[in-house]
C-alpha positions as CSV (number, residue, x, y, z in Angstrom):
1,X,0.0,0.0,0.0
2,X,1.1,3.3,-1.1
3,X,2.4,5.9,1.7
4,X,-0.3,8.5,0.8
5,X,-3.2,5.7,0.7
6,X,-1.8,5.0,4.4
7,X,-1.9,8.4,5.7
8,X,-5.4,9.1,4.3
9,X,-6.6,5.5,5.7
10,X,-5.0,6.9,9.3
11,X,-6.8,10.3,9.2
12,X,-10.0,8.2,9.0
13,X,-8.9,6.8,12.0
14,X,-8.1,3.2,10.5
15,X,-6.1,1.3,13.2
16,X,-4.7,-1.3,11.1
17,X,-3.5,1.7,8.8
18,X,-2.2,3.3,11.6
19,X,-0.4,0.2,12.5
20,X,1.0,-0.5,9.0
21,X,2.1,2.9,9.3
22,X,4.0,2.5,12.6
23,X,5.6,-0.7,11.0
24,X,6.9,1.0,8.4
25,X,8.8,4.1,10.1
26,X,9.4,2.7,13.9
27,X,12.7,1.2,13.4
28,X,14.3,3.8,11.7
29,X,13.0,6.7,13.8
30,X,14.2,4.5,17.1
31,X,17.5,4.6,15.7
32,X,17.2,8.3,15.7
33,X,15.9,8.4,18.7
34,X,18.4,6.7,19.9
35,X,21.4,8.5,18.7
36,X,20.2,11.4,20.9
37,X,18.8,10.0,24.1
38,X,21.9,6.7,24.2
39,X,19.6,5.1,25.8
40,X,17.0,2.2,24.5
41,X,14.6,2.5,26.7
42,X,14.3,6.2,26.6
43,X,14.6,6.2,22.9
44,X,11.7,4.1,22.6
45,X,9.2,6.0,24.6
46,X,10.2,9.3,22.8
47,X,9.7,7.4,19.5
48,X,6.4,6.3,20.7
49,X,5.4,10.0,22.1
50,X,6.5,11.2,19.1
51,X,4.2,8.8,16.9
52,X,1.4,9.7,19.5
53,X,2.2,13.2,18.5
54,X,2.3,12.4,15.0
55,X,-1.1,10.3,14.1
56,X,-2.9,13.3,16.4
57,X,-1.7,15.9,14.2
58,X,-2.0,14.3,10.9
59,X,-4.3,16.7,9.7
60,X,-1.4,19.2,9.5
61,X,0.8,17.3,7.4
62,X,0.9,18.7,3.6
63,X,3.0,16.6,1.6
64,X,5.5,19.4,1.1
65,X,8.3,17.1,2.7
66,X,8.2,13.1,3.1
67,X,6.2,11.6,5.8
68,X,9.3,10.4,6.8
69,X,10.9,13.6,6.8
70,X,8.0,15.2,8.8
71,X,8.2,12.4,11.3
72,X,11.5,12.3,12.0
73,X,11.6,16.1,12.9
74,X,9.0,15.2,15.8
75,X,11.0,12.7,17.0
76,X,14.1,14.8,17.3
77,X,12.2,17.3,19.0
78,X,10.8,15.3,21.0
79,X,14.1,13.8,22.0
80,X,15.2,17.3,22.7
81,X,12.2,17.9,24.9
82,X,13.3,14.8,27.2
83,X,17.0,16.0,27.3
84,X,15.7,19.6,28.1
85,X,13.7,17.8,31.2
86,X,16.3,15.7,32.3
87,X,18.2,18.8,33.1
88,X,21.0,18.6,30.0
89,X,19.5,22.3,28.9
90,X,21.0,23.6,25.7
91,X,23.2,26.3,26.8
92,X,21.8,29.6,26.1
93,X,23.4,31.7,23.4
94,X,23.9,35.5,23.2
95,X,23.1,36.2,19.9
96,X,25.1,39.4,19.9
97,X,28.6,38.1,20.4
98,X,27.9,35.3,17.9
99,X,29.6,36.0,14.8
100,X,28.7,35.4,11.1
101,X,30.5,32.3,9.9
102,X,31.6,32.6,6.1
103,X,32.2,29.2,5.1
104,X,31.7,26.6,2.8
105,X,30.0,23.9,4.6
106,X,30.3,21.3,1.7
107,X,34.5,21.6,2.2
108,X,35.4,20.0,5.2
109,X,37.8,17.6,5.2
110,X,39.1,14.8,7.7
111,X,42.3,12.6,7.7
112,X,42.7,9.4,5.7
113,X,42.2,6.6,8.1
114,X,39.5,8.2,10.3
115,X,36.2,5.8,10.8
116,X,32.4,6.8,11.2
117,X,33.0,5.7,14.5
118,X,35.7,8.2,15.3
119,X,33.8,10.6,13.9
120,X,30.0,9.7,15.7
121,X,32.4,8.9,18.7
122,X,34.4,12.6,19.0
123,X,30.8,14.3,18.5
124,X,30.0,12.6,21.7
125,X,33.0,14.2,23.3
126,X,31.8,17.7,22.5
127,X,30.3,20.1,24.5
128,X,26.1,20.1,24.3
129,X,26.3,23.4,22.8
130,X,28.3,22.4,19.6
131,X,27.1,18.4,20.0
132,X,23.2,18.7,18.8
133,X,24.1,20.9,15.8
134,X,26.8,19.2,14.8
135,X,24.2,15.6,15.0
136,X,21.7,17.5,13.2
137,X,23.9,18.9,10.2
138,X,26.5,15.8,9.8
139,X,24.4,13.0,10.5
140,X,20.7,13.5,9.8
141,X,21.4,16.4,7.0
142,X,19.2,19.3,8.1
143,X,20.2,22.6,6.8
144,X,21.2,25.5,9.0
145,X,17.2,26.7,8.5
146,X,16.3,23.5,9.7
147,X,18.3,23.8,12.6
148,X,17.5,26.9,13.7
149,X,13.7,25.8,14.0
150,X,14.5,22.4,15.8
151,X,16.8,24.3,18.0
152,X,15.3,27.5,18.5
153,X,17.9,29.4,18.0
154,X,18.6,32.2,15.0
155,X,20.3,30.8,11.3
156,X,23.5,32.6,12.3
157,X,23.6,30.5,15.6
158,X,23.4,27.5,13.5
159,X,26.1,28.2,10.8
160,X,28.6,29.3,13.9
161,X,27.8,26.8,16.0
162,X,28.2,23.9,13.4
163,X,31.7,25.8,12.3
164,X,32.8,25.9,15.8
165,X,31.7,22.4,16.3
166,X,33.3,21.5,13.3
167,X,36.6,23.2,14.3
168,X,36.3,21.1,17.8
169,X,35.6,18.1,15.9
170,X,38.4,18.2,13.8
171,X,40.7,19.1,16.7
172,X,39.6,15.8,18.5
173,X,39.9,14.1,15.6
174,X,43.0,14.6,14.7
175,X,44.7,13.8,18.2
176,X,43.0,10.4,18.0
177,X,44.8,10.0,14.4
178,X,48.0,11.6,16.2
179,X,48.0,9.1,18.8
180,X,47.0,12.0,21.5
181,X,43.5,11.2,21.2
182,X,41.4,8.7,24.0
């Protein structure tokens, strides 16, 4: 069955459409899940908040984006919501010493010999302020528009704090090539 035949069948309420539904996008959104909460349990019950969320406001999705696409932004919020309660609070920015970040995001470059691991691994290392934007642009691909809406925080916060993050990343990245590194 066809994506939109399931999301029409689910704002009529059907269950096993809803179901199918869940079947289809669970796994993959756990795995985002759990790439922010590092914790299964957790992971699952923001995945399964965030589907709760989801089927309730159905009625709002437009088919500008992909369902998955529109799904996996709740889920990230709503993994950002349980950090935010469990006391990890994104540090608060002052917009007026952040600077504008002229860069070309598409040119950045890492040593030969340096794994995904590494690379998921370091992002762990860095501070909460540089970690979540960092997540968002490397690994799930949102743009710095994107970002700034899941984030609340301004464009310019995002491009600076994904260069800075960058910057730190590549620092801890390259001690861990250097030998210097955990």
């Amino acid at each position: 069955m066809l994506t939109h035949q399931l999301i029409q069948d689910c704002r009529a309420n059907n269950r096993k459409a809803q179901v199918k539904l869940y079947n289809k996008y669970c796994e993959g959104m756990f795995i985002v899940a759990h790439r922010f909460l590092k914790d299964s349990f957790e992971a699952e019950d923001a995945m399964q908040e965030a589907f709760i969320k989801a089927f309730l406001k159905l009625h709002q999705f437009e088919g500008e984006v992909t369902f998955g696409a529109w799904l996996k932004k709740i889920v990230i919020n709503k993994c950002i919501d349980k950090l935010k309660a469990k006391k990890m609070e994104l540090i608060a920015l002052n917009e007026q010493t952040m600077e504008v970040v002229d860069n070309d995001d598409t040119n950045w470059q890492i040593q030969d010999g340096i794994t995904i691991d590494m690379v998921t691994n370091s992002i762990e290392m860095l501070p909460e302020k540089y970690k979540y934007p960092l997540m968002l642009f490397l690994i799930e691909g949102y743009d710095h528009q994107e970002i700034s809406e899941i984030l609340k925080i301004s464009g310019v916060a995002s491009r600076t704090l994904v260069h800075r993050g960058k910057k730190k990343l590549q620092e801890e990245l390259k001690s861990i090539k250097d030998g210097t590194g955990y």
